[in-house]
C-alpha positions as CSV (number, residue, x, y, z in Angstrom):
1,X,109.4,133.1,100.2
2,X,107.9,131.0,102.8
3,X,107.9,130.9,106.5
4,X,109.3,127.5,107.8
5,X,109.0,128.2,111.2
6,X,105.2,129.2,111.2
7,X,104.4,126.5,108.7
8,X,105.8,123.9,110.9
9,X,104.1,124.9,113.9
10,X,101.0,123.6,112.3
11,X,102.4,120.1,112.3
12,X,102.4,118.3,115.6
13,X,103.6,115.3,114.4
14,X,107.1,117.4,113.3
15,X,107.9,118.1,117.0
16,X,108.4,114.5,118.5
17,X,111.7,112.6,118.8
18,X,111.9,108.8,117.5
19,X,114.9,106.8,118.9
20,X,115.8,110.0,121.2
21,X,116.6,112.1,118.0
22,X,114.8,115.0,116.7
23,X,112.4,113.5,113.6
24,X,113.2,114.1,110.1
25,X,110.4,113.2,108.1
26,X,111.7,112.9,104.3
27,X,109.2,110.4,103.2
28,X,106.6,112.6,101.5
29,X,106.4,111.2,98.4
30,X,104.5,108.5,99.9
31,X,102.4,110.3,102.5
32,X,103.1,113.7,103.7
33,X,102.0,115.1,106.7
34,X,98.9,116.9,107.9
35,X,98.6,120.4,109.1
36,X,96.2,121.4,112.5
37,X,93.7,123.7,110.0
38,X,93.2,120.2,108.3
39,X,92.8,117.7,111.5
40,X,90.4,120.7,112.4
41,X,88.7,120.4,109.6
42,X,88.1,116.4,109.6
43,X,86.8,116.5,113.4
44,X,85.2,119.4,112.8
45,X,82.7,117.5,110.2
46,X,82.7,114.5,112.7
47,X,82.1,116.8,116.2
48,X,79.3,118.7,113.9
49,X,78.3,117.8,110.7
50,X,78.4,114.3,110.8
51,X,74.9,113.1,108.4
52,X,75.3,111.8,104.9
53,X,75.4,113.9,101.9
54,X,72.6,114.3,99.0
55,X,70.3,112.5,100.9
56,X,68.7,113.5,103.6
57,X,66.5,117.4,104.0
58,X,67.6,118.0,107.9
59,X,70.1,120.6,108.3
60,X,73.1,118.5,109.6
61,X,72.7,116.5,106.0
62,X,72.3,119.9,104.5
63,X,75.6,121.2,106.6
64,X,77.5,118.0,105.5
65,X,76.5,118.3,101.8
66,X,77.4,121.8,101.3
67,X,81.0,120.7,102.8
68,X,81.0,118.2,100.6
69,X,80.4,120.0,97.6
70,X,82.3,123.2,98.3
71,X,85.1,121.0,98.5
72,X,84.9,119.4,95.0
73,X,84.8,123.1,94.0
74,X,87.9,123.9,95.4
75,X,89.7,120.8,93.2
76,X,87.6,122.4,90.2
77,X,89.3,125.4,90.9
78,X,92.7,124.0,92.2
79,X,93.0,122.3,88.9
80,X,91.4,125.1,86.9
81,X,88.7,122.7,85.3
82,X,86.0,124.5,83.3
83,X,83.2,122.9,85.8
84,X,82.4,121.4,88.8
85,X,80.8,118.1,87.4
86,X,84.7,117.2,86.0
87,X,85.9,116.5,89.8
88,X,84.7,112.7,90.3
89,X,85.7,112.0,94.1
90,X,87.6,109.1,94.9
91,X,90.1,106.8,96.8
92,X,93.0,108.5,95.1
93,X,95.3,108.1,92.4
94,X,94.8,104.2,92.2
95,X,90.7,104.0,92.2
96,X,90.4,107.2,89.7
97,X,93.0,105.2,87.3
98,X,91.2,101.7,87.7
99,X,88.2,104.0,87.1
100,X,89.5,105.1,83.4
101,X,90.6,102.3,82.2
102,X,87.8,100.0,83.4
103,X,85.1,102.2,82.2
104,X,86.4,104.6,79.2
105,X,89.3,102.1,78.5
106,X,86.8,98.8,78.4
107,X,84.6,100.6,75.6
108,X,87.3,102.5,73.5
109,X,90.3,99.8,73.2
110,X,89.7,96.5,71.1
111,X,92.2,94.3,70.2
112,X,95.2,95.8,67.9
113,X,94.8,99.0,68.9
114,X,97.8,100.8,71.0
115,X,98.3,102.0,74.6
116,X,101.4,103.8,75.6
117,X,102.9,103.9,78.7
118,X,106.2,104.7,79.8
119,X,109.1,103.0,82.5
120,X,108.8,105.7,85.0
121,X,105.1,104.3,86.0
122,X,104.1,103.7,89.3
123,X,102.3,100.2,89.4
124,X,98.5,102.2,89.6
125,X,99.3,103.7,86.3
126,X,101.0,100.5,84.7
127,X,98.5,97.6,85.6
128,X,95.7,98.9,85.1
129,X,96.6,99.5,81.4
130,X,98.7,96.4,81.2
131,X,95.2,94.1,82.1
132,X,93.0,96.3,80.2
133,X,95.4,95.1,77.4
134,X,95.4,91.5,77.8
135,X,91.9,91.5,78.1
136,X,91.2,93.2,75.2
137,X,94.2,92.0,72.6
138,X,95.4,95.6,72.3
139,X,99.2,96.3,72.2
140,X,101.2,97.8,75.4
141,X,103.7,100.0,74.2
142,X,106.6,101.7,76.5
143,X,108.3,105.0,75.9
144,X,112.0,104.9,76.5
145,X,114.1,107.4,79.2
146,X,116.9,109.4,78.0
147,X,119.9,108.7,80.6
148,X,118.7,110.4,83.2
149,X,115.3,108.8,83.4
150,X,113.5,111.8,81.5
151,X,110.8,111.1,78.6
152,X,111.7,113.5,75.4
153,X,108.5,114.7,73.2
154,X,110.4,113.3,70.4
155,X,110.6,110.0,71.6
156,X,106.4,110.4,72.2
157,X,106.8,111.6,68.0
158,X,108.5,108.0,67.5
159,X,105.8,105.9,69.5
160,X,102.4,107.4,69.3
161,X,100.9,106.3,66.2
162,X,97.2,106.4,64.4
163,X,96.6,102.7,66.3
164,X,97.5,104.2,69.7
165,X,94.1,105.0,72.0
166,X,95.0,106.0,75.4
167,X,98.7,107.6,76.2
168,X,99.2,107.0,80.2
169,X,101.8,108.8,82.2
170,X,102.9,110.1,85.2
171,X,103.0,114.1,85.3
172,X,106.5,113.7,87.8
173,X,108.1,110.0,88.9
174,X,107.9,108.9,92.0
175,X,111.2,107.6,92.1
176,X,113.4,110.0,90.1
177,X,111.4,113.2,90.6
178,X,111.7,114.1,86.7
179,X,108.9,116.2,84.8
180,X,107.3,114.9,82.1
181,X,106.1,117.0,79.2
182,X,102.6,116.5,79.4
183,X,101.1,119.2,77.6
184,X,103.7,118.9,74.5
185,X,102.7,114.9,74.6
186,X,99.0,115.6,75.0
187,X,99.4,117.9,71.6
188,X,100.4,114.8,70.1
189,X,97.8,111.8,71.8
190,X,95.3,114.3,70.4
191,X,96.7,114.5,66.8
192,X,96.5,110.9,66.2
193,X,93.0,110.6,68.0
194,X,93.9,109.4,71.1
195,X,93.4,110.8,75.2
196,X,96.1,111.3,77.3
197,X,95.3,109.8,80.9
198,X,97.9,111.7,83.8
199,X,98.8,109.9,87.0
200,X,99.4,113.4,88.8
201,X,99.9,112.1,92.7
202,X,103.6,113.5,92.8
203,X,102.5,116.5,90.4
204,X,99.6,118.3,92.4
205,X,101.3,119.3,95.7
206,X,104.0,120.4,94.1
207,X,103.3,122.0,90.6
208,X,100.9,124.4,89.4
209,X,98.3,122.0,87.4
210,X,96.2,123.3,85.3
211,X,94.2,120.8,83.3
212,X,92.6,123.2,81.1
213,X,96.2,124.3,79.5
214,X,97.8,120.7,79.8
215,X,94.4,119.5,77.9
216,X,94.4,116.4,79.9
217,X,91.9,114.1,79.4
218,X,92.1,112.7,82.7
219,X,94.4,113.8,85.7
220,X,94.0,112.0,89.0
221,X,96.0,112.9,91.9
222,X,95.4,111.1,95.8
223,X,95.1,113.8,99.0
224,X,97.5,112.2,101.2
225,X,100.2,113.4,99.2
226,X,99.0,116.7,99.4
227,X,98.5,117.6,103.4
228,X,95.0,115.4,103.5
229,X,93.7,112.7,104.8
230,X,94.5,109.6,103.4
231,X,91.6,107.3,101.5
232,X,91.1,110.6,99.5
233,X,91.3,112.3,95.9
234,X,89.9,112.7,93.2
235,X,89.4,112.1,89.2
236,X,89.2,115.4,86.8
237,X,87.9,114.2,83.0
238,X,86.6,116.5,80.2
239,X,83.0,116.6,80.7
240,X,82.1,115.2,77.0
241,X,84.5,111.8,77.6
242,X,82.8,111.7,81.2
243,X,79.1,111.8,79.8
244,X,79.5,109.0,77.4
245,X,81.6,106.7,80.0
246,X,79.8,104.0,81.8
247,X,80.1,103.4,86.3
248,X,81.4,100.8,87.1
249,X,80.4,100.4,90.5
250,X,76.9,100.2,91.3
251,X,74.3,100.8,94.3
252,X,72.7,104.1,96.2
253,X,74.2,107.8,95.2
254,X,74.8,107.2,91.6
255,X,71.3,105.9,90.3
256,X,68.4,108.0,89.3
257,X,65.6,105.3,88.6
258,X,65.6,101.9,89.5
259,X,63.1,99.0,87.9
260,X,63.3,95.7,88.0
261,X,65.2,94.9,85.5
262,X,66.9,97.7,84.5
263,X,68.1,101.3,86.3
264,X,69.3,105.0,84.9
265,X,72.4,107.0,86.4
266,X,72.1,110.6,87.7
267,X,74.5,113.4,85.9
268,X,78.0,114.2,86.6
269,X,79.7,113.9,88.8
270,X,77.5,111.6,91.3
271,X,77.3,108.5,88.7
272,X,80.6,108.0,89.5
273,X,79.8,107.7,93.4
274,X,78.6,105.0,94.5
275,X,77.6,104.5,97.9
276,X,78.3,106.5,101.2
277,X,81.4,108.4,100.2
278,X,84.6,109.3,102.9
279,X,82.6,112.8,103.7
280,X,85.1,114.1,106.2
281,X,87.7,113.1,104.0
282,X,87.0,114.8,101.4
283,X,85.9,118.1,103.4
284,X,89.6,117.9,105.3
285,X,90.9,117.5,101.7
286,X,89.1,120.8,100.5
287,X,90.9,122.2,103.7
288,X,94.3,121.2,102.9
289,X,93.5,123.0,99.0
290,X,93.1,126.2,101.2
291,X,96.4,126.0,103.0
292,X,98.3,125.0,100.2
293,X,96.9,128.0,98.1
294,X,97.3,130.2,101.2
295,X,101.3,129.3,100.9
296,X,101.3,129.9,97.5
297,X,102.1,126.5,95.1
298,X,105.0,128.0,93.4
299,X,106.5,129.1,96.4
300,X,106.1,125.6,97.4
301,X,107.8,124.5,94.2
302,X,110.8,127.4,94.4
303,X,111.4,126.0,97.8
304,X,111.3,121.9,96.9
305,X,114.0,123.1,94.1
306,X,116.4,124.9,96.5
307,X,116.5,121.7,99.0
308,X,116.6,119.5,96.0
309,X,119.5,121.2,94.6
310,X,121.0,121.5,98.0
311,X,120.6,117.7,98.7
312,X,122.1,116.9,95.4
313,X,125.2,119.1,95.8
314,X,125.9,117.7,99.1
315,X,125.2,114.3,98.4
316,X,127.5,114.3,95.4
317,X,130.2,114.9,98.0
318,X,129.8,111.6,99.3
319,X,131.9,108.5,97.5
320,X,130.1,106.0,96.8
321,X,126.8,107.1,96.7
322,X,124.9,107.0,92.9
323,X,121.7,109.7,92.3
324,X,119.4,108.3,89.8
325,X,117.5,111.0,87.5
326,X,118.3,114.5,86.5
327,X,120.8,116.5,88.5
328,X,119.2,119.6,87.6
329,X,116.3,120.7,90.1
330,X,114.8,122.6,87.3
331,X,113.9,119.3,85.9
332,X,112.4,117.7,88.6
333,X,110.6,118.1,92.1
334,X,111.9,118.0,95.3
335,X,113.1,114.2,96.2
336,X,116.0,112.4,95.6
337,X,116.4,109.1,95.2
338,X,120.3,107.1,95.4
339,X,121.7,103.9,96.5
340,X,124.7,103.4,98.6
341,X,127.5,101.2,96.9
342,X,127.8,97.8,99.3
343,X,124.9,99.1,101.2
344,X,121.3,97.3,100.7
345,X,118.8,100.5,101.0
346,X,116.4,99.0,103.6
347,X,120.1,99.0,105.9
348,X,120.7,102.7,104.5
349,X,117.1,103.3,106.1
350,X,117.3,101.4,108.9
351,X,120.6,103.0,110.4
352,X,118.7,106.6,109.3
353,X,115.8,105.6,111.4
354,X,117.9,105.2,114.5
355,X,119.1,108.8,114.1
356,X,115.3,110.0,113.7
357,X,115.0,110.5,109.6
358,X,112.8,108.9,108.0
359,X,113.0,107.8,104.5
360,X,112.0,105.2,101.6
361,X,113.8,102.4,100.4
362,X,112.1,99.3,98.3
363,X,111.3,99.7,94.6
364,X,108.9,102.3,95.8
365,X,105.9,100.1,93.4
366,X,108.1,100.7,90.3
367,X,109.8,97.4,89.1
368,X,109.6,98.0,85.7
369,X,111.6,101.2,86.3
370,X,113.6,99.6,88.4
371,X,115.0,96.6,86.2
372,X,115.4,100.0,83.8
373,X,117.8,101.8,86.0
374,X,119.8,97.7,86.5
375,X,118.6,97.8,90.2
376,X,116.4,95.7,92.8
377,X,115.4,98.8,95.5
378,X,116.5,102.5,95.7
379,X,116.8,105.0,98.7
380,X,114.9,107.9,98.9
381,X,114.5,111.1,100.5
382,X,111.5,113.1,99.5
383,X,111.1,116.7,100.7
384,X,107.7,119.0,101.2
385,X,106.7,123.0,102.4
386,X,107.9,122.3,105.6
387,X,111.1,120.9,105.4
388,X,114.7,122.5,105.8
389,X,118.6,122.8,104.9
390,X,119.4,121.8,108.4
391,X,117.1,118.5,108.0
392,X,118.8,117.8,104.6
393,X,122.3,118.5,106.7
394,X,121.7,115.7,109.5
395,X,120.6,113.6,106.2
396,X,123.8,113.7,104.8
397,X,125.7,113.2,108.5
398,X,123.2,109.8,108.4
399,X,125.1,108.9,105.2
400,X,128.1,109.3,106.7
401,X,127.6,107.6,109.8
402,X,126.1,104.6,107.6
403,X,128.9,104.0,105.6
404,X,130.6,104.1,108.6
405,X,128.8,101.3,110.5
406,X,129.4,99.2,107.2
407,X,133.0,100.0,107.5
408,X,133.0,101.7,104.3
């Protein structure tokens, strides 16, 4: 069990009123909120610390390095890597997917050859792989949802075959919340010869990921999504793939010699970071590993599932309201996305904003899933560690006074 109460002392921002009503923040799926031991963490660096890393041998650079690079350790462990040099610090999800496919994707896919992707993918793990195949000839292939928007290993048996290179999913959708089966899929990427690249922004504050049992070839996940800052994240990738894979950006950090006309790359993981990276970031990012493991992950996880299932039973009670993905919390984390019949959703969140909650509506950078589910935008309500029954209950009185307003 977890202590709502104390955990959401440690959020500020959770103790304000928008439009004279208490807020209800149920938009964590696309940033969630950041604790005080986090903020502290982030001036701290700036107030103290603030020199660049790897560079410089006075003790405010050797402060800020050590940050630095205690906090990559805490994703190496976070994620159960085998070592440090997998973590490749980044923007987030987006930059450490460009990342793959522009540098291991560019030298491993000609033209003929397969990637698979599925209709669940957010845009940063669909175009990515969708350019990298125009560019090279190859073939973009989609895996098909069961009913409820969930991808089957045996529809993964039907699709991967000997041509296919790189299989690209999410770990959970954004929109629909449902749980891919990565490590069964991975099993199978590796049997035909190909990696499995994971989008895992909606999996990592919520799940248990451990990359090492999954045998993911690459898992990126973003730190906003996750109690940090935003700007931050980071790329896990099996050490040998890692080695052979060329930068792609270029300039101070990541170089070991320069000439004139040519230059070498220092080792894992610093080839990949080019540049003055976001230090602070990074560091606050490290801190928000620490409070998240000092809650406990599947505590996190038991609790998203009881306000899932709670949302979902109450939310059925409502005529005219449609919940897209699996109705069982066991198969999913904890948002819920839904549409309103006769109700556009940036009007269901519009009239929820005047009564202080604050969801998403829009295709939530999903079209392709969208068009699958026969729909231009979705509502949803996303929940996190510090949410509650009671917010979930003034959700559903929103509802009500929505259909209300549109005389439904």
């Amino acid at each position: 069990m977890i202590d709502i109460q104390k955990i959401r002392s440690d959020f500020k921002i959770l103790d304000q009123k928008v439009n004279d009503q208490p807020l209800v923040y149920l938009d964590n799926a696309a940033t969630s909120q950041t604790p005080k031991q986090v903020i502290d963490a982030l001036v701290n660096y700036y107030e103290l610390d603030n020199a660049n890393v790897h560079r410089g041998v006075h003790t405010l650079a050797g402060r800020a390095t050590d940050a630095y690079e205690a906090a990559r350790a805490k994703v190496a462990r976070f994620l159960n890597a085998r070592v440090t040099s997998e973590i490749i610090f980044t923007r987030g999800t987006t930059t450490a997917l460009n990342l793959v496919a522009d540098s291991y994707g560019e030298a491993n896919v000609s033209a003929g050859d397969e990637i698979v992707i599925s209709y669940l993918e957010h845009h940063s793990n669909l175009i990515p792989w969708q350019q990298l195949a125009k560019r090279k000839g190859a073939v973009l292939k989609y895996l098909d949802l069961e009913k409820d928007g969930t991808i089957t290993v045996e529809q993964a048996e039907q699709v991967i075959t000997e041509k296919t290179k790189i299989v690209a999913l999410a770990h959970v959708s954004n929109v629909l919340g449902s749980i891919t089966p990565i490590k069964e899929i991975a099993s199978i990427a590796h049997k035909h010869g190909a990696v499995i690249v994971v989008d895992g922004a909606q999996a990592v504050p919520h799940l248990k990921v451990d990359v090492q049992d999954l045998d993911a070839d690459f898992y990126a996940f973003s730190g906003h999504k996750m109690l940090g800052p935003t700007g931050t994240g980071a790329l896990y990738g099996k050490r040998e793939l890692l080695e052979n894979m060329e930068p792609t950006e270029f300039g101070g950090e990541m170089i070991d010699f320069v000439e004139l006309y040519d230059s070498t790359w220092k080792e894992l993981p610093w080839k990949f970071e080019p540049g003055t990276p976001i230090i602070g970031g990074q560091i606050a990012m490290g801190a928000a590993i620490d409070y998240l493991e000092a809650v406990g992950i599947d505590h996190i996880h038991q609790h998203e599932m009881e306000l899932a299932g709670y949302a979902i039973d109450k939310m059925q009670q409502i005529s005219g309201l449609e919940i897209y993905g699996p109705l069982d919390p066991a198969k999913r984390c904890g948002l819920v996305t839904f549409n309103l019949t006769g109700v556009h959703p940036h009007d269901v969140a519009t009239v929820l904003d005047e009564e202080g909650i604050a969801i998403r509506a829009g295709h939530h950078c999903a079209q392709p899933l969208m068009k699958w589910l026969d729909v231009s935008s979705t509502a949803r309500a996303s929940f996190y560690l510090y949410n509650t029954k009671e917010e979930i209950d003034a959700l559903i009185q929103g509802l009500e006074l929505t259909k209300e307003y549109f005389g439904l």
